[in-house]
C-alpha positions as CSV (number, residue, x, y, z in Angstrom):
1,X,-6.0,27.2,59.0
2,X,-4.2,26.2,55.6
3,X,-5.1,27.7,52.8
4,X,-6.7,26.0,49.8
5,X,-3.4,26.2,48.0
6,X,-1.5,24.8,50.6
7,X,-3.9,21.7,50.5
8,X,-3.8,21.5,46.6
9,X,-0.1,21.4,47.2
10,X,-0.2,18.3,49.6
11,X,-2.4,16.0,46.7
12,X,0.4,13.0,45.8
13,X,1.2,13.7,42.5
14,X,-1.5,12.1,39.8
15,X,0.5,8.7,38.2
16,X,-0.4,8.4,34.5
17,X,1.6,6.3,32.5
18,X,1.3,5.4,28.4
19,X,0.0,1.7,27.9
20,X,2.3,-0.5,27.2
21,X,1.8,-0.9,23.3
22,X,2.4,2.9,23.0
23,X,5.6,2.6,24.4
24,X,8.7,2.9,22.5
25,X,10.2,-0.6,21.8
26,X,7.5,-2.4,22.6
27,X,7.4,-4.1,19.5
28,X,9.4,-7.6,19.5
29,X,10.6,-6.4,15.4
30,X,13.9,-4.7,14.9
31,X,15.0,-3.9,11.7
32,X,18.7,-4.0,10.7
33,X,19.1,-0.1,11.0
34,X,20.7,0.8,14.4
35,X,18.6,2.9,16.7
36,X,18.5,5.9,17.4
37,X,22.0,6.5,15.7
38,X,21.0,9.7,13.9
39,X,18.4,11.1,15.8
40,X,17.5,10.9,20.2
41,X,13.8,11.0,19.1
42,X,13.7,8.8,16.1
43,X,14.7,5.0,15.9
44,X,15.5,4.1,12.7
45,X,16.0,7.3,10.7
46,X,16.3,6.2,7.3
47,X,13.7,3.8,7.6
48,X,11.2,6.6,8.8
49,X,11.7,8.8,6.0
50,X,12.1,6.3,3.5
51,X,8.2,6.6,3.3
52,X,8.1,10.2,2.1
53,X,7.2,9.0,-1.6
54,X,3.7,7.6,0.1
55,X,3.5,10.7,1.7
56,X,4.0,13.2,-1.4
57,X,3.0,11.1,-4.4
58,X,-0.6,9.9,-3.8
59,X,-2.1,13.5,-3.3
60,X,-0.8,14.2,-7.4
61,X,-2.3,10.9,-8.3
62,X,-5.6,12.2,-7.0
63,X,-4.9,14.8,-9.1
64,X,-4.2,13.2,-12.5
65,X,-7.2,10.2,-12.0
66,X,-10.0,12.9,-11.5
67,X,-11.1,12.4,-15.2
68,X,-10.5,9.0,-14.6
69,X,-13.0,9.2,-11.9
70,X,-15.7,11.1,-13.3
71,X,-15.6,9.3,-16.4
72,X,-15.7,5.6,-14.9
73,X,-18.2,7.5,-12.3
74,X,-16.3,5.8,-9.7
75,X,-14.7,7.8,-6.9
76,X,-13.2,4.5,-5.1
77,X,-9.9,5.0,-6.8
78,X,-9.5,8.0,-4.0
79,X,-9.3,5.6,-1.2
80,X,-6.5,3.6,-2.5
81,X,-4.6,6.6,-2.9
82,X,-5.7,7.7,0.8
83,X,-4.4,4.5,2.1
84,X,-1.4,4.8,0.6
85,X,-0.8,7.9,1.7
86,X,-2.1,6.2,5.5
87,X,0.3,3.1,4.9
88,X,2.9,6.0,4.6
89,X,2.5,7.5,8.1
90,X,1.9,4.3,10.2
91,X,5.2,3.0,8.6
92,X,6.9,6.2,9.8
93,X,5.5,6.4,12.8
94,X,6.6,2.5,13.3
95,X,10.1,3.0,12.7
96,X,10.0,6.1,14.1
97,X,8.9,4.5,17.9
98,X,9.4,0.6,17.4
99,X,6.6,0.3,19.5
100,X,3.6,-2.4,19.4
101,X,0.7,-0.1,18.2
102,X,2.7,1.7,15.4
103,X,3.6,-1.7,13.6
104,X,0.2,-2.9,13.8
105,X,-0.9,0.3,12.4
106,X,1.4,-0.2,9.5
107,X,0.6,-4.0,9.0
108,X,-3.3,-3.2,9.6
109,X,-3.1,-0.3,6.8
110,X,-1.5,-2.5,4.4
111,X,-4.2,-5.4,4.7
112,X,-7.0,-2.9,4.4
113,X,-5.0,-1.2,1.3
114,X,-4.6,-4.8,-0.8
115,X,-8.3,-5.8,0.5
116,X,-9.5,-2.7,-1.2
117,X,-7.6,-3.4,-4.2
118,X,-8.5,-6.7,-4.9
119,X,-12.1,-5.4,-4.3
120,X,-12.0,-2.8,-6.6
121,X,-9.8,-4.4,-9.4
122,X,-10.1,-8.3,-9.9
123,X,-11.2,-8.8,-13.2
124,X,-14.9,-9.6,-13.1
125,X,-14.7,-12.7,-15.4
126,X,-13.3,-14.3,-12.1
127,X,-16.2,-13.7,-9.5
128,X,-18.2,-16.8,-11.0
129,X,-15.5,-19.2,-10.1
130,X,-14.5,-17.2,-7.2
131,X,-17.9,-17.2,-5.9
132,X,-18.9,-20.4,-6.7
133,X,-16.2,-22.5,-5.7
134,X,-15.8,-20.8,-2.1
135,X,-19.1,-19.4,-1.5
136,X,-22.5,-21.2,-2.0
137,X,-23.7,-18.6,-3.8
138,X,-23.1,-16.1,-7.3
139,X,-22.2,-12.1,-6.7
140,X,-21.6,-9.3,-8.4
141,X,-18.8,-6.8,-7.9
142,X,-21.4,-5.0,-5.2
143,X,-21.4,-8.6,-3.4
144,X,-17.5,-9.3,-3.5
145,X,-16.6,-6.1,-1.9
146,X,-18.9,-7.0,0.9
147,X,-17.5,-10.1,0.3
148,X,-14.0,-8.8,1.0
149,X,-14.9,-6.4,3.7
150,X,-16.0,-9.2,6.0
151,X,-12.6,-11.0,4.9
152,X,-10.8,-7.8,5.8
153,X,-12.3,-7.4,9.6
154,X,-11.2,-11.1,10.4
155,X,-8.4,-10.3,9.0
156,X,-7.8,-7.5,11.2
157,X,-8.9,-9.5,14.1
158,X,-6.3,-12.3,13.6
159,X,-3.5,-10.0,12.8
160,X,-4.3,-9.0,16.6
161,X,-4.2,-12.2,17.7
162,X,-0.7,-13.6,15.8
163,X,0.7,-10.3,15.0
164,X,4.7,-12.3,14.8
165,X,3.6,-13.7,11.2
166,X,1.8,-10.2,9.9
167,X,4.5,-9.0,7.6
168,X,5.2,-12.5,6.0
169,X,1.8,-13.0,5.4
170,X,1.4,-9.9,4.0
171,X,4.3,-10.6,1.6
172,X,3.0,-13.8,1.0
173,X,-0.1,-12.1,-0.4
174,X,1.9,-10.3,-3.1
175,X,2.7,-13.6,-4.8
176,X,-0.7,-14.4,-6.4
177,X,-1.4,-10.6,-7.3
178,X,1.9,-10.3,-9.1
179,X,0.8,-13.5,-11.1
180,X,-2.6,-11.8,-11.6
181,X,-1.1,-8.9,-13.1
182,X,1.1,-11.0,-15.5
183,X,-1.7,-13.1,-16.5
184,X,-3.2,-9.4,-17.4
185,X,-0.5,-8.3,-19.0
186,X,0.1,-10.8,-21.3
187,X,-3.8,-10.6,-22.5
188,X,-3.3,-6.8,-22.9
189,X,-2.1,-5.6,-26.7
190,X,-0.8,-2.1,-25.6
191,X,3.1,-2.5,-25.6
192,X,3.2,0.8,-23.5
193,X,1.2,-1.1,-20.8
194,X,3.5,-4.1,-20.8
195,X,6.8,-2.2,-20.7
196,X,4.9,-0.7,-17.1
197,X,4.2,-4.3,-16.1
198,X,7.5,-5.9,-16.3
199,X,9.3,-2.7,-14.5
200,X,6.2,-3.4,-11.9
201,X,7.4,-6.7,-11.9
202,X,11.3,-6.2,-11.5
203,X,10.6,-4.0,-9.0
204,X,8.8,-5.6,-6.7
205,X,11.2,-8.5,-6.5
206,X,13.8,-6.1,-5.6
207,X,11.7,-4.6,-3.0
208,X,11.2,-8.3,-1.6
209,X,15.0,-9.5,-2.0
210,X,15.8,-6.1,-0.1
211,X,12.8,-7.2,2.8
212,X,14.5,-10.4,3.1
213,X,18.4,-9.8,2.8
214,X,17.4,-6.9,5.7
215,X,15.4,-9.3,7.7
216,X,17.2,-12.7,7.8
217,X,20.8,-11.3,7.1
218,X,21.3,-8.5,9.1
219,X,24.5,-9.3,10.7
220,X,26.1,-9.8,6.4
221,X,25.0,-6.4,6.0
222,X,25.9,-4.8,9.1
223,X,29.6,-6.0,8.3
224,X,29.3,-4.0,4.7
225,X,28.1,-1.2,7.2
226,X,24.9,-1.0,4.7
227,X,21.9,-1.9,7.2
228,X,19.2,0.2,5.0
229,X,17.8,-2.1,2.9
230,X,14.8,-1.9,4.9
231,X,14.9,1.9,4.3
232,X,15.1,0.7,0.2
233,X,12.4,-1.6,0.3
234,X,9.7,1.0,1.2
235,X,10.8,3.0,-1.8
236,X,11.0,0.1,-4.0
237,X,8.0,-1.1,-3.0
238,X,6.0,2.2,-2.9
239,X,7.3,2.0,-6.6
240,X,5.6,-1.3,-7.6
241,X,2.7,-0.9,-5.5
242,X,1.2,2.4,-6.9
243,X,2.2,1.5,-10.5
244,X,0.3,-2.0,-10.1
245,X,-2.9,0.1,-8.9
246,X,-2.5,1.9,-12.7
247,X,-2.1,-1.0,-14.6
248,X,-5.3,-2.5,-12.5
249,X,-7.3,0.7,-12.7
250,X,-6.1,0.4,-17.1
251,X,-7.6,-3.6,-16.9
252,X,-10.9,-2.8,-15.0
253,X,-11.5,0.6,-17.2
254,X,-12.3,-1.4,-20.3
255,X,-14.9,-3.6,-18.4
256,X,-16.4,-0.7,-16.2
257,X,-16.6,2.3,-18.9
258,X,-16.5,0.2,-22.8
259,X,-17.5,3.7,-24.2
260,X,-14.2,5.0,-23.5
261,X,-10.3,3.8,-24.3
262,X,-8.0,3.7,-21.7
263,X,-4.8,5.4,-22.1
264,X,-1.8,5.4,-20.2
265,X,0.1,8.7,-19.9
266,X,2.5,10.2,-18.1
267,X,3.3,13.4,-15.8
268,X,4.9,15.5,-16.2
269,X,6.3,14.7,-19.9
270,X,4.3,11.5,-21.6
271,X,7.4,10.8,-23.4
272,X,9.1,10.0,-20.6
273,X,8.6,6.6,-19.1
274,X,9.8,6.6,-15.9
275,X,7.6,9.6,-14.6
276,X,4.6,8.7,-12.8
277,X,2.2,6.7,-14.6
278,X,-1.8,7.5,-14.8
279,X,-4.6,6.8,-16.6
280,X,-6.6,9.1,-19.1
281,X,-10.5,7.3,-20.9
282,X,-10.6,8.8,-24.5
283,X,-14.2,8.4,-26.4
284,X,-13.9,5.8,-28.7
285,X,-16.7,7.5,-30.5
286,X,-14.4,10.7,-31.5
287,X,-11.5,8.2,-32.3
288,X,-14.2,6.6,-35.0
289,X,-14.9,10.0,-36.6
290,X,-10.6,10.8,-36.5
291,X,-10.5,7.5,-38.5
292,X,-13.2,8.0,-40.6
């Protein structure tokens, strides 16, 4: 008589395999950076850990807008932040694998990231004609997000269905909220404001120039042995992304909080320009009695 060992022993082995999305390469995009040349475990090297800004930077922004937070009583600024610091990982983990699910992770986190912005931030003497020209109805800011959280989940759900035109559409996207924030800009009076909007600006181009020269010249770049653009357009973009959610947050301040100024400083020296950018609300009652 065998023993129960013996009979565990003769089981065929169990067969469990990773769906196919999960697998590595299962994603029909390939960036110019050769695989797997640096690293067996990690495809595109540089192009994973080009993401390390959304990784580090976002937790000190949560940091520096806490005042901004309490005083606009507003804690929806955090979840930009979060998101970028969620666009950050599903990027990685996308060039990291190549595989189906990470790049929809990364294109989902990026729709959900500029849904929530435009949410938060579109100036509020746009919702009439917004409203009223596409929807039979008026809202209010509570209304739009809704509004926009309805557009985000079939937004999700088409990105499912035609995931091959995700990242142009999501470029695409970037066009009108650049023209939003120069139309901002040039209504805003604060020159240290405007010298933050055209480096937002200039670098976002870049960012997109560097997208496009990596995606649709490949081969020109491989022949200068300089296939990282890709690797430079999450930086560059990272860049211009985070510092158009400042000069937003500066715009919607003065219609949210009128009691307060909005002032943009600086970490870790307000002097210097090219630090990172946040926003500080003084009283504007206390700057009456300093003038008086």
């Amino acid at each position: 008589m065998s023993s129960g060992d013996d009979h565990v022993n003769r089981l065929p082995p169990a067969s469990w395999e990773l769906p196919h999305h999960l697998h590595r390469g299962s994603s029909e995009i390939d960036w110019c950076e050769s695989n797997y040349a640096v690293s067996t475990t990690i495809a595109e090297f540089v192009n994973t850990f080009s993401n390390v800004l959304f990784i580090i930077i976002p937790p000190l922004l949560i940091i520096l807008f806490q005042q901004y937070a309490k005083r606009t009583k507003s804690k929806a600024i955090y979840v930009i932040w979060l998101l970028l610091i969620v666009v950050g990982m599903a990027s990685a983990y996308f060039h990291a694998t190549l595989s189906f699910a990470g790049q929809m992770l990364d294109e989902l986190a990026i729709l959900w990231l500029i849904c929530a912005g435009v949410s938060l931030w579109i100036p509020a003497r746009y919702l009439p004609y917004l409203t009223s020209r596409y929807l039979p109805l008026q809202m209010n800011r509570y209304g739009f997000k809704w509004a926009m959280f309805a557009i985000t989940i079939i937004g999700t759900i088409l990105s499912c269905i035609k995931p091959v035109i995700n990242a142009f559409a999501l470029l695409a996207i970037g066009v009108p909220i650049t023209v939003m924030l120069v139309v901002e800009m040039r209504r805003c009076q604060d020159e240290k404001i405007r010298r933050l909007g055209f480096r937002t600006c200039v670098l976002f181009v870049t960012a997109v120039c560097c997208w496009l020269n990596d995606r649709l010249l490949c081969d020109l770049w491989t022949k200068f042995r300089f296939p990282y653009l890709h690797g430079f357009w999450h930086i560059l973009v990272f860049l211009s992304s985070y510092a158009c959610c400042v000069l937003f947050a500066f715009f919607d301040a003065s219609e949210i909080a009128p009691e307060f100024t909005p002032k943009l400083r600086y970490w870790p020296l307000d002097t210097f320009e090219f630090g990172v950018p946040y926003i500080t609300l003084q009283s504007r009652t206390k700057e009456i009695k300093r003038d008086m």
